[in-house]
C-alpha positions in Angstrom: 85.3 19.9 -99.0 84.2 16.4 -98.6 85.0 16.2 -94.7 82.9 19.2 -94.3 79.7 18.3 -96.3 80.0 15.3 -94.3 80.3 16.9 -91.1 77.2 19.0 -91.6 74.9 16.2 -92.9 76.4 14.4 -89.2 74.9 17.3 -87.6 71.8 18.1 -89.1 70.8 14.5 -89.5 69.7 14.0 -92.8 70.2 16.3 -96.0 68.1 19.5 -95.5 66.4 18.6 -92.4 67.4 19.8 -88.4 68.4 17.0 -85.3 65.4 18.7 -83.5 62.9 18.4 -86.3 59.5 16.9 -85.2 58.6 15.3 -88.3 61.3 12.9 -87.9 59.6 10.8 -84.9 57.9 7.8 -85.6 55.3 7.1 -83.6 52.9 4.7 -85.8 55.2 0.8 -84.9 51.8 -1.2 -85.5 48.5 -1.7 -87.6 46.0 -3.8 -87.9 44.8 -2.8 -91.3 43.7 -5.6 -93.3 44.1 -8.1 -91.2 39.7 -9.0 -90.3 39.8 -9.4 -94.2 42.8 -11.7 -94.6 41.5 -13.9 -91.8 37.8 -14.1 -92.7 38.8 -14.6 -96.7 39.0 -18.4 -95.8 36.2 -18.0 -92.4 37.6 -18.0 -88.9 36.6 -21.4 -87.5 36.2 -23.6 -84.8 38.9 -25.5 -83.2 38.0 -29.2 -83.8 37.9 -30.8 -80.1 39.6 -34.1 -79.3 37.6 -37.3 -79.7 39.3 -38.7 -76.8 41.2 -36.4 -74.0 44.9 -36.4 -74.3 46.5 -38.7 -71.1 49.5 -36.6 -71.5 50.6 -34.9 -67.8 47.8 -37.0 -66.0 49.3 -39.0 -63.2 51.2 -42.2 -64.7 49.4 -44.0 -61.6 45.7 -43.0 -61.8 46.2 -44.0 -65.3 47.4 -47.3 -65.3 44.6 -47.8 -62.2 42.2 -46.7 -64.5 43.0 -49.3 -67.0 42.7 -52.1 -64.7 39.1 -50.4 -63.7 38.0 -50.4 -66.9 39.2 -54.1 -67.4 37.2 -55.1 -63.8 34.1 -53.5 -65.1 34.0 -56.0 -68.7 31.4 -58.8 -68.1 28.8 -60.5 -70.1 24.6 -59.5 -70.7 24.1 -62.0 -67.6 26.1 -60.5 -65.3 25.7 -57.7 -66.4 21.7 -58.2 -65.4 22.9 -59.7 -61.7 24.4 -56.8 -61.2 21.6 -55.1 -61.8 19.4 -56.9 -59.4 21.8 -57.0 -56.6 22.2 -52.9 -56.8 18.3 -52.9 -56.5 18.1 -55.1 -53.6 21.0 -53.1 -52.2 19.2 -49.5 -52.7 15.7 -51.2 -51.2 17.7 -52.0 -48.2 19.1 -48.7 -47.4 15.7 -46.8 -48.4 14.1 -49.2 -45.6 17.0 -48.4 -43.1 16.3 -44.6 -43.8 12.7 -45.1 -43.3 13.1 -46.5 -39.4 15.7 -44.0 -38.8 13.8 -41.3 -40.4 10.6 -42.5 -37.5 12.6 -42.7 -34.9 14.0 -39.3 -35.2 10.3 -38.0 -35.6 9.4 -40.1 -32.8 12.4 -38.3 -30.2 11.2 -35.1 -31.7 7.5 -35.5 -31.1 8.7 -36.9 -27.6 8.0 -34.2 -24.7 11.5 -32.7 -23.2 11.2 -33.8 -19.4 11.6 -31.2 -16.6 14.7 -31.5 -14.3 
């Protein structure tokens, strides 16, 4: 009697219920229920940005250039002013070249075509 009760639990499936039975498919696998209150109990936040970028992946070369950039670039109050005055001098001599060959390009435009 044993074998038999087990075989006919095998094939209905469960005790008292059919293989075919609709009620036994699952369809519900997730939920989100509860979940906004758990996370705002302590306040979603911010991600706290990086003082300084991470180097990590970069190129190993443009790095180590950089360094010896930034090293090149270190100089005192009084250089620091020479500099200064040499990039002005520098920028009043290219706005003068600009200025003669801005005329002389209104100058060959004003300029009649000639007739061949």
């Amino acid at each position: 009697s044993s074998d038999l009760s087990r075989r006919s639990r095998q094939e209905v499936g469960t005790v008292g219920r059919s293989v075919h039975d609709p009620a036994m498919a699952k369809s519900k696998n997730h939920t989100g229920h509860n979940q906004i209150y758990k996370n705002h109990r302590n306040g979603i936040k911010k991600t706290r940005r990086p003082r300084q970028m991470s180097m990590r992946g970069m190129n190993c070369r443009f790095i180590r250039n950089q360094a010896f950039a930034k090293r090149g670039m270190k100089c005192t109050p009084e250089e620091k002013e020479e500099r200064l005055a040499a990039q002005k001098e520098a920028q009043k001599r290219i706005e003068e070249k600009k200025k003669v060959e801005r005329a002389e390009r209104l100058k060959e435009l004003a300029e009649p075509k000639g007739k061949k």
